[in-house]
C-alpha positions in Angstrom: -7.4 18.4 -2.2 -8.3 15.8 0.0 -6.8 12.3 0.1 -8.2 9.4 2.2 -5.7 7.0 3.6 -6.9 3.4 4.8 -4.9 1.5 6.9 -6.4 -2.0 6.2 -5.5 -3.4 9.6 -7.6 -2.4 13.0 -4.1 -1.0 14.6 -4.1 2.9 15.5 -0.6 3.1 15.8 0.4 2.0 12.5 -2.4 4.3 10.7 -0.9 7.2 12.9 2.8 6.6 11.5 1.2 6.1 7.4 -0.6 9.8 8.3 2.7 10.6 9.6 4.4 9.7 6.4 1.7 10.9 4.3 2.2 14.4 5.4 5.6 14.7 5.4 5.1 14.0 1.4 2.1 15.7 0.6 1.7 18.8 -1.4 0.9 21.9 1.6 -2.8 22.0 0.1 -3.4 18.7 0.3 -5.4 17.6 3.8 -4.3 13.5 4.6 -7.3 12.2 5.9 -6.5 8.8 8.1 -8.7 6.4 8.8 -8.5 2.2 10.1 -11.3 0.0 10.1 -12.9 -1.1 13.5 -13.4 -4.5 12.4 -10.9 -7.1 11.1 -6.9 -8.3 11.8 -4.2 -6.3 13.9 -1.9 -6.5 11.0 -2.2 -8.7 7.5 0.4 -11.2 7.1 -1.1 -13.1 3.6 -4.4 -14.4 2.1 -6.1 -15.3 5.0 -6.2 -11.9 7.0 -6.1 -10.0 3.8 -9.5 -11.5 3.2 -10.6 -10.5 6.5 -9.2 -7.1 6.3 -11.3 -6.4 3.1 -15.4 -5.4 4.4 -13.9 -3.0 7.0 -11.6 -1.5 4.5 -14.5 -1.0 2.5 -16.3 0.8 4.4 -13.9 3.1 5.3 -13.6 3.9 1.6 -17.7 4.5 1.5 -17.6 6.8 4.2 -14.5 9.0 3.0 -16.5 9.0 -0.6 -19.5 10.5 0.9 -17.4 12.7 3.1 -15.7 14.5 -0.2 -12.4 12.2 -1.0 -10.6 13.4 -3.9 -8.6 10.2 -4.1 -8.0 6.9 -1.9 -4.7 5.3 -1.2 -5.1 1.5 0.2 -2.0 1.3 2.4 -1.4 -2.2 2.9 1.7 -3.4 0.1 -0.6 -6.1 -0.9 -3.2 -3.8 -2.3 -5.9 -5.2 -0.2 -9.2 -5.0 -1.8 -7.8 -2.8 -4.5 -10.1 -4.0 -7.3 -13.5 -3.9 -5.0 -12.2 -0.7 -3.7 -12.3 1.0 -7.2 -15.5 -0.9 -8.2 -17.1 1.2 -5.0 -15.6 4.5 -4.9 -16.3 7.1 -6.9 -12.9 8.8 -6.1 -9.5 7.2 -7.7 -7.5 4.3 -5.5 -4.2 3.3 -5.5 -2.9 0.3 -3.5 1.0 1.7 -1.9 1.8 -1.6 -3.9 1.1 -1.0 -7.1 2.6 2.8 -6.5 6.0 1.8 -5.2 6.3 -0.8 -8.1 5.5 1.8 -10.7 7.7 4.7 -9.4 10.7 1.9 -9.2 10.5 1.1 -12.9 10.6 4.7 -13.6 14.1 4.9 -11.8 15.6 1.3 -12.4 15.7 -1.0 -15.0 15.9 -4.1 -11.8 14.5 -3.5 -8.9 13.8 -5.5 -5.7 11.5 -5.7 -2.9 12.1 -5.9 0.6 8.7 -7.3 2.8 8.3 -8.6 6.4 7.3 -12.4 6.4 7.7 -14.9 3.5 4.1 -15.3 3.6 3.9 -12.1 1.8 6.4 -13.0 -0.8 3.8 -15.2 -3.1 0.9 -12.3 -2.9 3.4 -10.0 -4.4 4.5 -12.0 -6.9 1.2 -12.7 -8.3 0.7 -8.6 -8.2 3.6 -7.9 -10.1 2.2 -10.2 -12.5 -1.1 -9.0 -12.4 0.6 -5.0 -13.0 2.9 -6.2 -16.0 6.3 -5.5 -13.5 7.3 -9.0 -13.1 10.1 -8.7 -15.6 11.6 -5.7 -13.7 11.4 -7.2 -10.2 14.6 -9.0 -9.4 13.8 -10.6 -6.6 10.9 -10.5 -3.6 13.0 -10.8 -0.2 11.2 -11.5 3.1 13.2 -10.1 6.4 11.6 -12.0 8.6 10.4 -9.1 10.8 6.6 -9.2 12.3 4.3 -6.4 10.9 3.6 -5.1 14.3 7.1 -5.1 15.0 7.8 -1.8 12.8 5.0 0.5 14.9 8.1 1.5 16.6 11.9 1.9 15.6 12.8 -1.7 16.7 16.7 -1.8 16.1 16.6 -5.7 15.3 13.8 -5.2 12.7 15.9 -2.4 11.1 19.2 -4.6 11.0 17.5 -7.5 9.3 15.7 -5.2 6.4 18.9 -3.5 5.8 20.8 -7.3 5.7 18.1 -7.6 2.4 18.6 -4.9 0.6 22.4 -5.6 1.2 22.1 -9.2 0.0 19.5 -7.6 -2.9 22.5 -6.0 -4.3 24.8 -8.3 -4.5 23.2 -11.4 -5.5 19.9 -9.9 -7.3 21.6 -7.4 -8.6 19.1 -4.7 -7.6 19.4 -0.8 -8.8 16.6 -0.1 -6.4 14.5 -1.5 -3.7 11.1 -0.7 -2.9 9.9 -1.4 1.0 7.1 -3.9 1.1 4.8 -3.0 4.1 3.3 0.7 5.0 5.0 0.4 8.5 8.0 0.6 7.1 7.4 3.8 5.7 9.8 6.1 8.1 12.7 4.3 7.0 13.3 4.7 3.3 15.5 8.0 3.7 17.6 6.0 6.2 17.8 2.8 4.3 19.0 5.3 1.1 21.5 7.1 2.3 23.3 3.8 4.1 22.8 1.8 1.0 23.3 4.2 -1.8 20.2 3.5 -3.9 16.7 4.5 -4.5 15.0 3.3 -1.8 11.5 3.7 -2.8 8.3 3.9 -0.1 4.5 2.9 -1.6 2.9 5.4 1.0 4.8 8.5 0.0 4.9 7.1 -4.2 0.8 6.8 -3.9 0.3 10.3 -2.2 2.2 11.6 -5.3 0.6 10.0 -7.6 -2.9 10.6 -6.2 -2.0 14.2 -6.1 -1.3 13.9 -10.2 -4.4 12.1 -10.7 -6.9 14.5 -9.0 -5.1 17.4 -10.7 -5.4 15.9 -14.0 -9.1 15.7 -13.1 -8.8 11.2 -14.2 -11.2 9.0 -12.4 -11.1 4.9 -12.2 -12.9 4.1 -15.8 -16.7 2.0 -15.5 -16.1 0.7 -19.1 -15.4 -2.9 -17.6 -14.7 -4.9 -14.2 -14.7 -1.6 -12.1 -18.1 -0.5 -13.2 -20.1 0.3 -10.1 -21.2 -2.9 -8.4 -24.9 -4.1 -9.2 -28.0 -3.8 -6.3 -28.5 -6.7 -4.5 -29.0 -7.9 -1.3 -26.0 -8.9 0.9 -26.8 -11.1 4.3 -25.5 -11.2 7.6 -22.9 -9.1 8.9 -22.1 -8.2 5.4 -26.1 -6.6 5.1 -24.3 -2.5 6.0 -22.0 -4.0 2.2 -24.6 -4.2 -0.2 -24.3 -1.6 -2.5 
């Protein structure tokens, strides 16, 4: 099968490591196919660039639909675009999000998420809502670490993620933690073993998942809000959009 992976952000280097991770998880049959848009934010670090991020990210997903996508996975942790996304494609999408929430309350009764900025912290929230996984998230934790600062092993990024999860279990009483960015992706193994939980990662928890959806032959439903989007004329830049 093939899966499309879309990297949200205009950054190479980050979509290289997601492909990276991707693989390493991915059944030997399965062909990642890694793309980035060429127009929008470096990284997304809340509302404002996820809302830029979106048309490029939508276009990606057009032209992996047309190029035979089995599935999509949107890896940004804030599931950027995740409801257009599935209003457009005729593949299935998963948001890394959505997956890494989902596979924790399969393993945990509390779980806890560890993200880079506190910006983030508020968008998650209102997705865990929005999935019906409030209740099983202890806590959202921030590390304080830029997005760009994870496209390599930075030691100082490490330390302070690892300092959350710490304080995750003691004080949130966590039984797993799910990592709350795709450049984190490389480090759940790592953060597992040293911590002595489930550490889970959205990137390798969507490719799984995508994998069971495709062989179970299940598409997104258009018996409601992801019906396919009506024809109309779209101005501007926006014109290459309109569906």
């Amino acid at each position: 099968m093939r899966l499309h992976v879309v990297n949200p952000n205009t950054t190479a280097a980050m979509t290289a490591k997601i492909a990276a991770a991707a693989r390493a998880i991915a059944l030997p049959d399965t062909v990642i196919d890694a793309r980035q848009p060429d127009m929008g934010p470096v990284s997304i670090e809340g509302f404002y660039d996820e809302a830029f991020a979106v048309p490029g990210m939508l276009g990606c997903i057009r032209e992996a639909d047309r190029d035979g996508a089995d599935a999509h996975l949107i890896a940004c942790f804030d599931d950027t675009g995740l409801d257009a996304a599935r209003a457009v494609a005729n593949a299935p999408v998963i948001g890394i999000g959505e997956a890494g929430f989902h596979v924790a309350s399969l393993i945990a009764a509390r779980f806890a998420v560890v993200t880079t900025l506190g910006v983030s912290i508020v968008p998650i929230e209102h997705n865990l809502k929005k999935y019906g996984l409030a209740e099983r998230c202890a806590r959202v934790r921030a590390a304080e670490v830029l997005v760009l600062a994870l496209e390599e092993r930075n030691a100082d990024a490490i330390g302070k993620i690892s300092a959350e999860i710490t304080a995750a279990i003691r004080d949130d009483r966590a039984e797993a933690i799910v990592l709350g960015c795709a450049g984190m992706a490389d480090l759940a193994a790592e953060l597992s073993a040293t911590h002595g939980l489930p550490v889970v990662d959205g990137v390798a928890a969507a490719v799984t998942l995508a994998e069971g959806l495709v062989r179970l032959g299940l598409t997104t439903s258009r018996l409601g809000p992801y019906a396919a989007p009506r024809s109309k004329t779209y101005a501007g830049p926006f014109a290459p959009f309109q569906p």
